[in-house]
N, CA, C and O atoms as CSV, one atom per row, in Angstrom:
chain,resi,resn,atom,element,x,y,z
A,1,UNK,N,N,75.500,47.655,-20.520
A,1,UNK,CA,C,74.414,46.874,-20.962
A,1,UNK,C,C,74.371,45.491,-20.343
A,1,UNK,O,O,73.375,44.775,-20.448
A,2,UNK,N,N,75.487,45.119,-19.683
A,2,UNK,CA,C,75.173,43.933,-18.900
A,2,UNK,C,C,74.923,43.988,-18.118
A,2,UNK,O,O,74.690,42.835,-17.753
A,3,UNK,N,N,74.626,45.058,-16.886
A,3,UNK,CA,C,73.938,44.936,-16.218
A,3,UNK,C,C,72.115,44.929,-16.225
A,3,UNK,O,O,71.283,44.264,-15.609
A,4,UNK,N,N,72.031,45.979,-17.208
A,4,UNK,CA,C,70.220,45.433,-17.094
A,4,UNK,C,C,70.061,43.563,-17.542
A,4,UNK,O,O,69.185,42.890,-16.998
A,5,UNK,N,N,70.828,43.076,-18.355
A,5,UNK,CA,C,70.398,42.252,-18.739
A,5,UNK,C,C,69.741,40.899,-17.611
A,5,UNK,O,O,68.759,40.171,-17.757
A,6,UNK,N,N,70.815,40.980,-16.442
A,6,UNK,CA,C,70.767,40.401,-15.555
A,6,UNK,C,C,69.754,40.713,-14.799
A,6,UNK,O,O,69.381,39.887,-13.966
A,7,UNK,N,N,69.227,41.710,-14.897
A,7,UNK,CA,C,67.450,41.967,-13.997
A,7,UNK,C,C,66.461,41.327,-14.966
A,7,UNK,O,O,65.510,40.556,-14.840
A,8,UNK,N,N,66.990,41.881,-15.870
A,8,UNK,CA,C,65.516,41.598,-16.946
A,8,UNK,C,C,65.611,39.875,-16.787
A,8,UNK,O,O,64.474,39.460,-16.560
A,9,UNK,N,N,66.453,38.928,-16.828
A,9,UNK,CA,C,66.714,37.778,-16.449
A,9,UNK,C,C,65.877,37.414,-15.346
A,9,UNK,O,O,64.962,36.607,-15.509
A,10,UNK,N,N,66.197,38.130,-13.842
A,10,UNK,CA,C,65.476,38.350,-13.072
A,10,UNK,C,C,64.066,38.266,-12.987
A,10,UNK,O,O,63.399,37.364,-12.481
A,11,UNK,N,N,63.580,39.597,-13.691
A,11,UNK,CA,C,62.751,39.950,-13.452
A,11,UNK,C,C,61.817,38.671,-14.679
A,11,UNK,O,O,60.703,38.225,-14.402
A,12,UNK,N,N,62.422,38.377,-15.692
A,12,UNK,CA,C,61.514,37.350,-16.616
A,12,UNK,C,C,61.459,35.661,-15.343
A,12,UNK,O,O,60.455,34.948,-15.327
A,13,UNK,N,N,62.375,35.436,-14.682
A,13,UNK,CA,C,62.414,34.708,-13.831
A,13,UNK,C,C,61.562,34.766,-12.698
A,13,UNK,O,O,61.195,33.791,-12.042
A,14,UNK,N,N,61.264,35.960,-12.495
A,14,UNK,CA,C,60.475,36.293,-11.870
A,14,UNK,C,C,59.208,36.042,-11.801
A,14,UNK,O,O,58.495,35.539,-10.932
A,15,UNK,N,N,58.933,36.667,-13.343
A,15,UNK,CA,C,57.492,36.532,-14.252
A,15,UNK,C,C,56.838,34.931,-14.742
A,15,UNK,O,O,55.704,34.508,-14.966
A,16,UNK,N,N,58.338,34.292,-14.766
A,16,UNK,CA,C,57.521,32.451,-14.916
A,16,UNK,C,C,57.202,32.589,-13.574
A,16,UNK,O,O,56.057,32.883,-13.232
A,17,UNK,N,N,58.017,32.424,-12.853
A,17,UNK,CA,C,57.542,32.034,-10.987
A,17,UNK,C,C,56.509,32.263,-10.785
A,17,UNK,O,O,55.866,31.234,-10.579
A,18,UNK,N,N,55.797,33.372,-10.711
A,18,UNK,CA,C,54.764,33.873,-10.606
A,18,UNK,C,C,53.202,33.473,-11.669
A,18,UNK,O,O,52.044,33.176,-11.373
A,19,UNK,N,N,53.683,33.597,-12.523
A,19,UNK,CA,C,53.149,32.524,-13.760
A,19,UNK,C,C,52.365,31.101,-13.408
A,19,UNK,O,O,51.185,30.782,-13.552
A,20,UNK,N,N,53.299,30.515,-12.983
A,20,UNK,CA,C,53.730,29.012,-12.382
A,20,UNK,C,C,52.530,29.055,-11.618
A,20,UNK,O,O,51.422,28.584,-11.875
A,21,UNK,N,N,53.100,29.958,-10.244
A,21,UNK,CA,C,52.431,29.712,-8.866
A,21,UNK,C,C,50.777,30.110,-9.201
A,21,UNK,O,O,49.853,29.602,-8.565
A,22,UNK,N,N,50.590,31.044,-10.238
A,22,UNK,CA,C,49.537,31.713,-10.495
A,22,UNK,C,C,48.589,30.675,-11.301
A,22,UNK,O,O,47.381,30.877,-11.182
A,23,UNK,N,N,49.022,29.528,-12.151
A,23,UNK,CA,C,49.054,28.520,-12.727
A,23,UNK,C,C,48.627,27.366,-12.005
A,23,UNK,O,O,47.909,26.478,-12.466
A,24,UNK,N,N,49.211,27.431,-10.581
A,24,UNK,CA,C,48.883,26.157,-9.559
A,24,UNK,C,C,47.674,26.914,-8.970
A,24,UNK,O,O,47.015,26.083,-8.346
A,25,UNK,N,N,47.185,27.951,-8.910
A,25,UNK,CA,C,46.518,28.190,-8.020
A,25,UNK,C,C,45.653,27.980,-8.766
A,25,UNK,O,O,45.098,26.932,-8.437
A,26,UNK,N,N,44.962,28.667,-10.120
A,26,UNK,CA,C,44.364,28.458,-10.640
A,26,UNK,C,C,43.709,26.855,-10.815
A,26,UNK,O,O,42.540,26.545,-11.045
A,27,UNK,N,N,44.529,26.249,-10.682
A,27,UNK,CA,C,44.778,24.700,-10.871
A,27,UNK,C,C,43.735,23.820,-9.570
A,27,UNK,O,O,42.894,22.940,-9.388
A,28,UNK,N,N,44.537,24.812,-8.956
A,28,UNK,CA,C,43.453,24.271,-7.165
A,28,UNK,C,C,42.302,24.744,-7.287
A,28,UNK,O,O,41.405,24.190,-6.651
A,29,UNK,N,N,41.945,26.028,-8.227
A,29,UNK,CA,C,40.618,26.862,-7.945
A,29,UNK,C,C,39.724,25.696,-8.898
A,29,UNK,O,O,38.615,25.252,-8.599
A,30,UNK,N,N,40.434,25.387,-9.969
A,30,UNK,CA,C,39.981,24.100,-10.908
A,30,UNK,C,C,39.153,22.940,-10.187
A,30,UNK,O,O,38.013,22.602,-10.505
A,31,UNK,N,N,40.005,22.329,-9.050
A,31,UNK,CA,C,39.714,21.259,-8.277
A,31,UNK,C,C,38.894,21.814,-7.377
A,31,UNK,O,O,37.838,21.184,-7.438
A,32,UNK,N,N,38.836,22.499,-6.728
A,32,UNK,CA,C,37.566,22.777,-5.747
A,32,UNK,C,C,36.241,22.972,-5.931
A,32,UNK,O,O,35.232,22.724,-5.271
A,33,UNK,N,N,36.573,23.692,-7.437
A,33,UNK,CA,C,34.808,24.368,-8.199
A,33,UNK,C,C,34.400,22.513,-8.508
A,33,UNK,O,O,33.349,22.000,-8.123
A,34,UNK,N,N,35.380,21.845,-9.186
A,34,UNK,CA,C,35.058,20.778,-9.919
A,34,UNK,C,C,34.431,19.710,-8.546
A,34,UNK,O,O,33.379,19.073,-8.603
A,35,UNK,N,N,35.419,19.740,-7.330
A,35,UNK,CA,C,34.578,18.772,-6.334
A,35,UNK,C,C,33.622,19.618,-5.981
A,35,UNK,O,O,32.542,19.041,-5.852
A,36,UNK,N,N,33.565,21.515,-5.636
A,36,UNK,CA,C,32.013,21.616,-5.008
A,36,UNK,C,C,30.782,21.365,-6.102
A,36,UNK,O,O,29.621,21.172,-5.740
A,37,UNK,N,N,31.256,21.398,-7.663
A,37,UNK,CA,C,30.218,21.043,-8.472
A,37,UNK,C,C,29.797,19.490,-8.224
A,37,UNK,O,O,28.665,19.215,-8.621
A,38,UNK,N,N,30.593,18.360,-7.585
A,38,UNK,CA,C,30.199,17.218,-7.350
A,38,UNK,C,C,29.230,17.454,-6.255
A,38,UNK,O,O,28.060,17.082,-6.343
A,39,UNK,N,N,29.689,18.044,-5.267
A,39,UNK,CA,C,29.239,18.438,-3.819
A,39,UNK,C,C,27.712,18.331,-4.087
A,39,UNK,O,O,26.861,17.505,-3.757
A,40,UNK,N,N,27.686,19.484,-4.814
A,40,UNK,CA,C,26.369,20.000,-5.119
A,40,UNK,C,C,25.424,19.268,-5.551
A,40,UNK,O,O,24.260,19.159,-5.165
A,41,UNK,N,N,26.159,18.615,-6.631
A,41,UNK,CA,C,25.293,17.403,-7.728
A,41,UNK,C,C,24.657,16.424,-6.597
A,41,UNK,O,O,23.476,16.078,-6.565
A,42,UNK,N,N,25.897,15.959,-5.472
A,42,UNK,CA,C,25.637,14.693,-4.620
A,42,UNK,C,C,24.242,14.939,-3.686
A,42,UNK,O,O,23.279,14.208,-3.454
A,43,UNK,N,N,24.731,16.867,-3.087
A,43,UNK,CA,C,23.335,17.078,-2.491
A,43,UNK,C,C,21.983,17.365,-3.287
A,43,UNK,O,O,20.890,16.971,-2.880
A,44,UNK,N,N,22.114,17.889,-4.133
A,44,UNK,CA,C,20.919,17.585,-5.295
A,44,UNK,C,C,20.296,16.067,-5.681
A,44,UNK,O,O,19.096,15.797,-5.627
A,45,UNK,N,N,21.549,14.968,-6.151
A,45,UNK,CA,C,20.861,13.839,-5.670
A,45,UNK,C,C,20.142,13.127,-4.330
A,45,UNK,O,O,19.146,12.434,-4.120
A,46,UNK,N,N,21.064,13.619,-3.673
A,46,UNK,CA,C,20.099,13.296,-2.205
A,46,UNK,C,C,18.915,13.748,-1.818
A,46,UNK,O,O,18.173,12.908,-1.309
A,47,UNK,N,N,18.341,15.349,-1.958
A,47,UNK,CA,C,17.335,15.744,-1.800
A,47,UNK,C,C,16.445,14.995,-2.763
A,47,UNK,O,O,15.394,14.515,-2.339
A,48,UNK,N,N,16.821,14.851,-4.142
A,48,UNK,CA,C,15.734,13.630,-4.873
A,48,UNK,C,C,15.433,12.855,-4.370
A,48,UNK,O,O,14.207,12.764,-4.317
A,49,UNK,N,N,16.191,11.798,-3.679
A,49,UNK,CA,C,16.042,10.789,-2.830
A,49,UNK,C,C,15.175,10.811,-1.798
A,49,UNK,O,O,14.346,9.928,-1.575
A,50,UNK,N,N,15.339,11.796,-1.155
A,50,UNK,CA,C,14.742,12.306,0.283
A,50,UNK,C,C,13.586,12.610,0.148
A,50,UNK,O,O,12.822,12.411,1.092
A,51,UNK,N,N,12.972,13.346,-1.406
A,51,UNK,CA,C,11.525,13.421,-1.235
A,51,UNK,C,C,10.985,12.179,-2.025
A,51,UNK,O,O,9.807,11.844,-1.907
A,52,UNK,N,N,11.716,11.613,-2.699
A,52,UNK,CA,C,10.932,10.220,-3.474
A,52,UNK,C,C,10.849,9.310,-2.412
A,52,UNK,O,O,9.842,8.611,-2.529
A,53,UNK,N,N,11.714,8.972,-1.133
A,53,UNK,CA,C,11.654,8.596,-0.464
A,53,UNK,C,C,9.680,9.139,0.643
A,53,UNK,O,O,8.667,8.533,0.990
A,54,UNK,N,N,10.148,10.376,0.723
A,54,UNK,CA,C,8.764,10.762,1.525
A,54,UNK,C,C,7.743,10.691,0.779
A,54,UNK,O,O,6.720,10.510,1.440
A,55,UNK,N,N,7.512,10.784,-0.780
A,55,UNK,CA,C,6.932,10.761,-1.019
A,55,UNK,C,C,6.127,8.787,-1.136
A,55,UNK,O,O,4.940,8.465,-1.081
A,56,UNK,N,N,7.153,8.045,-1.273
A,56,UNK,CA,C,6.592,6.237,-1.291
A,56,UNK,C,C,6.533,6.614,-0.060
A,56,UNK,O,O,5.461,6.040,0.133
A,57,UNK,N,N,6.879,7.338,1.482
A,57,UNK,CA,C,6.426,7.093,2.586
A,57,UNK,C,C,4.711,7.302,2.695
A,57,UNK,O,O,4.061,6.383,3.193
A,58,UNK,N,N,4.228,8.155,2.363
A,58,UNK,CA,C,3.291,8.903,2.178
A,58,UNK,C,C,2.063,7.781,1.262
A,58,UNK,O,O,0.962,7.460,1.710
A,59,UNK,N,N,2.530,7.433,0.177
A,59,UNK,CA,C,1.611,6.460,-0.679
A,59,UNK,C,C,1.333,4.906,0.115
A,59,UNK,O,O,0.401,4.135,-0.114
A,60,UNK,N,N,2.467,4.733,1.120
A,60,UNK,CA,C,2.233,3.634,1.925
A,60,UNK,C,C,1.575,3.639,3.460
A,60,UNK,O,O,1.410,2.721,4.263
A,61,UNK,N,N,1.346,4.709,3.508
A,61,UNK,CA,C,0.534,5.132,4.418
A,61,UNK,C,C,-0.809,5.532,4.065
A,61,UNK,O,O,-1.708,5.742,4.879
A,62,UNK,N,N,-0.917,5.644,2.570
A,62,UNK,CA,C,-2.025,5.895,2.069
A,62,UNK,C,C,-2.800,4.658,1.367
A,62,UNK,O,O,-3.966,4.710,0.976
A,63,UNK,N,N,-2.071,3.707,1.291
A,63,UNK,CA,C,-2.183,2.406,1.148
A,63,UNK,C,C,-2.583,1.546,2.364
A,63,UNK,O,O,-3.564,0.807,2.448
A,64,UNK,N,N,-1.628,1.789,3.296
A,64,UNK,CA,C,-2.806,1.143,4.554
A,64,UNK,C,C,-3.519,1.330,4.871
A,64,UNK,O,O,-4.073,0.252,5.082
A,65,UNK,N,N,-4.395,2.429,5.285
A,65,UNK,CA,C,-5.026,3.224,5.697
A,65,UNK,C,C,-6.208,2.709,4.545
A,65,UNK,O,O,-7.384,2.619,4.899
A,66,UNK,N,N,-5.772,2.371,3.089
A,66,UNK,CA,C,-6.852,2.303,2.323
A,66,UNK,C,C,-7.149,0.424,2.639
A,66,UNK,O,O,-8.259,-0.106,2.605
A,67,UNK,N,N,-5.971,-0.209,2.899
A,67,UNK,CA,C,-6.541,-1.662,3.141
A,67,UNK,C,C,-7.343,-1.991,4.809
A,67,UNK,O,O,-7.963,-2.996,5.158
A,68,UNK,N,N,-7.040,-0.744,5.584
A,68,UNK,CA,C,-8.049,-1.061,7.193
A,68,UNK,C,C,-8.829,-0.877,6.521
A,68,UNK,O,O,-9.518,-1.887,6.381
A,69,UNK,N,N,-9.257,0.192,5.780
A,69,UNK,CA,C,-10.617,0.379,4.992
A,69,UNK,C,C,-11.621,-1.093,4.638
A,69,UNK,O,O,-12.666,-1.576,5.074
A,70,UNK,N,N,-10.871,-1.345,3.867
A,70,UNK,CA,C,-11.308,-2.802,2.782
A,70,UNK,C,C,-11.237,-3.896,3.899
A,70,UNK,O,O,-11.964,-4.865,3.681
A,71,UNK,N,N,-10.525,-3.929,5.021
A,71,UNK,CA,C,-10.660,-5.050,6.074
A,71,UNK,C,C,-11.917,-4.542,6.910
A,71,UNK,O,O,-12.473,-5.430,7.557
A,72,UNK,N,N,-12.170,-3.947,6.955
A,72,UNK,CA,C,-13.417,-3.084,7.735
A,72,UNK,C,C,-14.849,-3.701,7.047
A,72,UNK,O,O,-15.797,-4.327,7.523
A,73,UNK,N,N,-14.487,-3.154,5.548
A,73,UNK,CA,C,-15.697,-3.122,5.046
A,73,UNK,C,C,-15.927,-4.947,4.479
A,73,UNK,O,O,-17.005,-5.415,4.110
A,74,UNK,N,N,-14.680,-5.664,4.551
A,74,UNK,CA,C,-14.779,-7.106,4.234
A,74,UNK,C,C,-15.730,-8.120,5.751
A,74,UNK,O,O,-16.597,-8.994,5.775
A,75,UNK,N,N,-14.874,-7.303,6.884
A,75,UNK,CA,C,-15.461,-7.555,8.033
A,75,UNK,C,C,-17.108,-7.319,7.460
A,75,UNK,O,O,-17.677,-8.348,7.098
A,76,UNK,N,N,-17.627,-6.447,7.396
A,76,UNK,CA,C,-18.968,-6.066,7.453
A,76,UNK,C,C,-19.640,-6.841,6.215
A,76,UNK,O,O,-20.831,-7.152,6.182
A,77,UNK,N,N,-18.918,-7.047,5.436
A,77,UNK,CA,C,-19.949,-8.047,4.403
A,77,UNK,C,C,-20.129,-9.485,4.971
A,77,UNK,O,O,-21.199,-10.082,4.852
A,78,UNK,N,N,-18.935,-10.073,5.654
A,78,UNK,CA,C,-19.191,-11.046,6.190
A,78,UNK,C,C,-19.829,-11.543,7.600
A,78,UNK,O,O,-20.054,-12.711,7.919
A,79,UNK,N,N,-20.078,-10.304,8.410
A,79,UNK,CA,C,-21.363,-10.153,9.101
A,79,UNK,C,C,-22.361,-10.462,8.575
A,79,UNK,O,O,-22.984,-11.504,8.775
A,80,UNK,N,N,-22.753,-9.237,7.532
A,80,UNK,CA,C,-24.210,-9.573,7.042
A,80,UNK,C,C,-24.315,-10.791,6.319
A,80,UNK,O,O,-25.383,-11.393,6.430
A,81,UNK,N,N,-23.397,-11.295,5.579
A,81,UNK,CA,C,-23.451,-12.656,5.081
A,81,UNK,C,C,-24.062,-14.086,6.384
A,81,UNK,O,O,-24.886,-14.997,6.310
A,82,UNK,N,N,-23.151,-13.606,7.417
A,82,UNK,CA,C,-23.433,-14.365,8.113
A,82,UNK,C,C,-25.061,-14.714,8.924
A,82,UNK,O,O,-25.734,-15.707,9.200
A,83,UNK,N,N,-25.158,-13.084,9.090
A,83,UNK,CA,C,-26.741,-12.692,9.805
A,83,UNK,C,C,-27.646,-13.283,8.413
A,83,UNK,O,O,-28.827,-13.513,8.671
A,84,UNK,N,N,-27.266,-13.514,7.168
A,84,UNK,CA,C,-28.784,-13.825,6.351
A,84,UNK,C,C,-28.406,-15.294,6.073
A,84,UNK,O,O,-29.117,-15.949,5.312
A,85,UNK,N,N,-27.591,-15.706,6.509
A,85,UNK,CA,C,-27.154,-17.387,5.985
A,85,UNK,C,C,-27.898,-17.717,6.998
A,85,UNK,O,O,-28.853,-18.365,6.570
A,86,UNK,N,N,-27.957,-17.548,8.584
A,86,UNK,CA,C,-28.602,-17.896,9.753
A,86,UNK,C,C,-29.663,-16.932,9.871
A,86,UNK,O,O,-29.814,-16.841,11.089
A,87,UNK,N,N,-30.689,-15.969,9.182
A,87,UNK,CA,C,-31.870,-15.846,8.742
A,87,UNK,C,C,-32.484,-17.038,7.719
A,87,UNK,O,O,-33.592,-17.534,7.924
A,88,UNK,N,N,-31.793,-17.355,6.815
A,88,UNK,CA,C,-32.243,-18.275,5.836
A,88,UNK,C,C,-32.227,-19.801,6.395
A,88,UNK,O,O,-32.966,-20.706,6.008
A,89,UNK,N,N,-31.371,-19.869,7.243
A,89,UNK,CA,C,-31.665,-21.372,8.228
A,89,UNK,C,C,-32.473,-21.561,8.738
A,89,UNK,O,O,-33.028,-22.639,8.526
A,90,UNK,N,N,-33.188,-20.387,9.984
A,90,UNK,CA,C,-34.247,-20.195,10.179
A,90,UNK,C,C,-35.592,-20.565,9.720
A,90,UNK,O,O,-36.425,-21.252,10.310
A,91,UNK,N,N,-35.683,-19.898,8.369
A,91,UNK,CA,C,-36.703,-20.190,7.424
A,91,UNK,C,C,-36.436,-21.321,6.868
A,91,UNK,O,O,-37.485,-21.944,6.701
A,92,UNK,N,N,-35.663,-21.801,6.554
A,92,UNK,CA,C,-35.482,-23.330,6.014
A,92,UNK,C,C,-36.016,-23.972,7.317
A,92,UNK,O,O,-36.805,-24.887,7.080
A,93,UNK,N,N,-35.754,-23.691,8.884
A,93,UNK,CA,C,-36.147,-24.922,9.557
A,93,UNK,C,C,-37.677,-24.479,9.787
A,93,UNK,O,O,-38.508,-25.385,9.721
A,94,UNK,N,N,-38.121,-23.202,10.046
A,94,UNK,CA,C,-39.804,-23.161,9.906
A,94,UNK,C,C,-40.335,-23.779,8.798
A,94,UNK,O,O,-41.167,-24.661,9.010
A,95,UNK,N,N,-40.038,-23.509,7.651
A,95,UNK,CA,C,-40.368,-24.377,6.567
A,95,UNK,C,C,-41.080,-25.718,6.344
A,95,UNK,O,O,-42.189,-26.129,6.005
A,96,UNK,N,N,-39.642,-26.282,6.777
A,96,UNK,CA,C,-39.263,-27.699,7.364
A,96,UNK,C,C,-40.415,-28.604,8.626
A,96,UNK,O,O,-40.910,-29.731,8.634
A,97,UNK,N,N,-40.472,-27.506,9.513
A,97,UNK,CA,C,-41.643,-27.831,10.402
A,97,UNK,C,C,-43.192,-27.641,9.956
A,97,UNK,O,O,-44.203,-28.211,10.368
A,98,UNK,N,N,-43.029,-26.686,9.014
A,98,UNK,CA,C,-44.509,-26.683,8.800
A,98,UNK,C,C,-44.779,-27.641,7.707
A,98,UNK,O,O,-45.961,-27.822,7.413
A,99,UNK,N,N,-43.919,-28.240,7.103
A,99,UNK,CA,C,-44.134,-29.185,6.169
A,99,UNK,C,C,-44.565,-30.508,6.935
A,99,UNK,O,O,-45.464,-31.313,6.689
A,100,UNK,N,N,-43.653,-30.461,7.910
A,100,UNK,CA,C,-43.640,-31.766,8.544
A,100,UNK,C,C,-45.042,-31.836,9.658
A,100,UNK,O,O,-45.231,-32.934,10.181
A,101,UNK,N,N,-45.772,-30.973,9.930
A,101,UNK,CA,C,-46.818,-30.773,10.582
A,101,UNK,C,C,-48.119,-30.559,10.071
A,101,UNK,O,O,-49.192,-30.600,10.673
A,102,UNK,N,N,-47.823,-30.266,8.586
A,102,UNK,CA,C,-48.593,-30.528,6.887
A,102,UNK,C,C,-49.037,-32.003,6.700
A,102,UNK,O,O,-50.134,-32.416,6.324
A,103,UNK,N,N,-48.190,-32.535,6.966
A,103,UNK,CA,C,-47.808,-34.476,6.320
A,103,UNK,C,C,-48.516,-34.654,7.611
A,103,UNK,O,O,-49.730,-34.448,7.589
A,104,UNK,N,N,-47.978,-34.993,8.703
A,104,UNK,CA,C,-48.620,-35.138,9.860
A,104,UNK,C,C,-49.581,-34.975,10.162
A,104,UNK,O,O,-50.100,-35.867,10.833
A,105,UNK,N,N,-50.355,-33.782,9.853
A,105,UNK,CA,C,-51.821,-33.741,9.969
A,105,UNK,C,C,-52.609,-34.441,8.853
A,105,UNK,O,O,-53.708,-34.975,9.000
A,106,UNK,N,N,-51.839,-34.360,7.618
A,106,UNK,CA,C,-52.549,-35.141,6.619
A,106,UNK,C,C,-52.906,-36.747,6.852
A,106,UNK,O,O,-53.909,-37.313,6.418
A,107,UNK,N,N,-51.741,-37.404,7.719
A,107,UNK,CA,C,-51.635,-38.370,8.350
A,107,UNK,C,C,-52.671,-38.435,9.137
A,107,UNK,O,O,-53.571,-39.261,8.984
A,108,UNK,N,N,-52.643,-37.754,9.855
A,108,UNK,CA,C,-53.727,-38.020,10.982
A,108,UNK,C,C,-55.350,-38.141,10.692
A,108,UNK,O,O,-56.209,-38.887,11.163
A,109,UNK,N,N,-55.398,-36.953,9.592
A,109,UNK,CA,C,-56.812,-36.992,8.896
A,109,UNK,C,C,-57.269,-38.221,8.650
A,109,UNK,O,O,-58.344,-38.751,8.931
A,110,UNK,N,N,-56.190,-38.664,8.014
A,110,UNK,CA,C,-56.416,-39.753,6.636
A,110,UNK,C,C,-56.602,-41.053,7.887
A,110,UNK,O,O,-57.283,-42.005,7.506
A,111,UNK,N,N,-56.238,-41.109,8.825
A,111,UNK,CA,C,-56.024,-42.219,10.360
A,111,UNK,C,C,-57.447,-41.830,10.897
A,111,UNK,O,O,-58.154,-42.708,11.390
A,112,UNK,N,N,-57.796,-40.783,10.828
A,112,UNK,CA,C,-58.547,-40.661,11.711
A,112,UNK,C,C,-60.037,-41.120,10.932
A,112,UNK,O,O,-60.919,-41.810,11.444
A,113,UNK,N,N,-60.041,-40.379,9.201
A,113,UNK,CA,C,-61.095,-40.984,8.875
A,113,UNK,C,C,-61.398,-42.708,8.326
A,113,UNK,O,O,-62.429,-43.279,7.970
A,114,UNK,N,N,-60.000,-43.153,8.462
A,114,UNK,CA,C,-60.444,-44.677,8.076
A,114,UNK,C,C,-60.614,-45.274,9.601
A,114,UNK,O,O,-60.919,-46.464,9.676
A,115,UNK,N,N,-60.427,-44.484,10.903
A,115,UNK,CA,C,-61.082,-45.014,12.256
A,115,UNK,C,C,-62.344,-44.561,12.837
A,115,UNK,O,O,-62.760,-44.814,13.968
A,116,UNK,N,N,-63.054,-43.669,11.680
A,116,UNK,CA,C,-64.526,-43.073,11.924
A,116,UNK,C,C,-64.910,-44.514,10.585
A,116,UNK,O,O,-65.697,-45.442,10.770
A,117,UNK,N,N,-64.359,-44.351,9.751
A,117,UNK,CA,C,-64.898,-45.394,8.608
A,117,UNK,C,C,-64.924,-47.042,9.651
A,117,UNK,O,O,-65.818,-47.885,9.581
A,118,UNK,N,N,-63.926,-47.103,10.372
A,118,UNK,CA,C,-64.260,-48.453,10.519
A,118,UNK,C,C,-65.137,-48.635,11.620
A,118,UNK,O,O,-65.875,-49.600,11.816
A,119,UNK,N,N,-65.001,-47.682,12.281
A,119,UNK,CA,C,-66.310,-47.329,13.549
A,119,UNK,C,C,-67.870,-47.900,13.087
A,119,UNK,O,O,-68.646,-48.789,13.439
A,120,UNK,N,N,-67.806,-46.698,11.970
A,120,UNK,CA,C,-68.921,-46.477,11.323
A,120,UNK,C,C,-69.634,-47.571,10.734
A,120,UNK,O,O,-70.843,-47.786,10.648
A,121,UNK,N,N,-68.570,-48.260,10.321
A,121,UNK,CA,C,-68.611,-50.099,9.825
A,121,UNK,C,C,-69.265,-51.486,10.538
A,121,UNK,O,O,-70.006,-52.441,10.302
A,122,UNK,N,N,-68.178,-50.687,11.901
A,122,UNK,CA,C,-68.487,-51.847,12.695
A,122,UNK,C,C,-69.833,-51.720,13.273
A,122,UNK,O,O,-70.774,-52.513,13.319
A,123,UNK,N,N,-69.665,-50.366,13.758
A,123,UNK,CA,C,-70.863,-50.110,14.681
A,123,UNK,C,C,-72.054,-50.683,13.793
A,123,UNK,O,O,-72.665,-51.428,14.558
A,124,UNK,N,N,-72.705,-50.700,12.501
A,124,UNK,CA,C,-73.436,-50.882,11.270
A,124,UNK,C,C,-73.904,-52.447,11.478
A,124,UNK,O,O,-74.578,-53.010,10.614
């Protein structure tokens, strides 16, 4: 009986060893799932990134595109602003002349009949 005892010794020596090693491995299989679950997480955060990223690329391109717009159309109001400010000068200076060619002739009337009146006077 002393001899089995010394296998079974063995063989239970055996059975931690194996245990153990079976124990570490497990241990490593632990650490790898646990960093590729980081792995994963990190590339999952990145692809978030990558389209929130394309996507503000996209809204800022859709944003300029909307302010050439508004510089375009600011350009064009201040054309026409400009074309009726210098239409309306225009007419302010015809205005202006026909007023002044109004008075002027009224002038002249008014000259001319107190030089038929004094004509008319003298000649008398």
């Amino acid at each position: 009986m002393s001899t089995p005892q010394p296998q079974s010794q063995d063989q239970i020596a055996l059975l931690v060893f194996r245990v153990e090693a079976l124990e570490r491995t497990v241990s490593g299989f632990n650490q790898q799932l646990s960093s590729y679950v980081r792995e994963r997480e990190n590339d999952l955060n990145l692809k978030m990134l990558q389209n929130a990223a394309l996507h503000i690329g996209e809204e800022v391109s859709t944003v300029r595109s909307d302010m050439r717009a508004l510089g375009d159309e600011v350009k064009t109001l201040k054309d026409d602003l400009q074309k009726r400010d210098a239409a309306q000068h225009e007419g302010q200076s015809q205005l202006q002349i026909r007023a002044l060619v109004a008075i002027l002739s009224a002038i002249a009337i008014v000259v001319t009949g107190w030089l038929v009146a004094f004509l008319t006077h003298w000649i008398h």
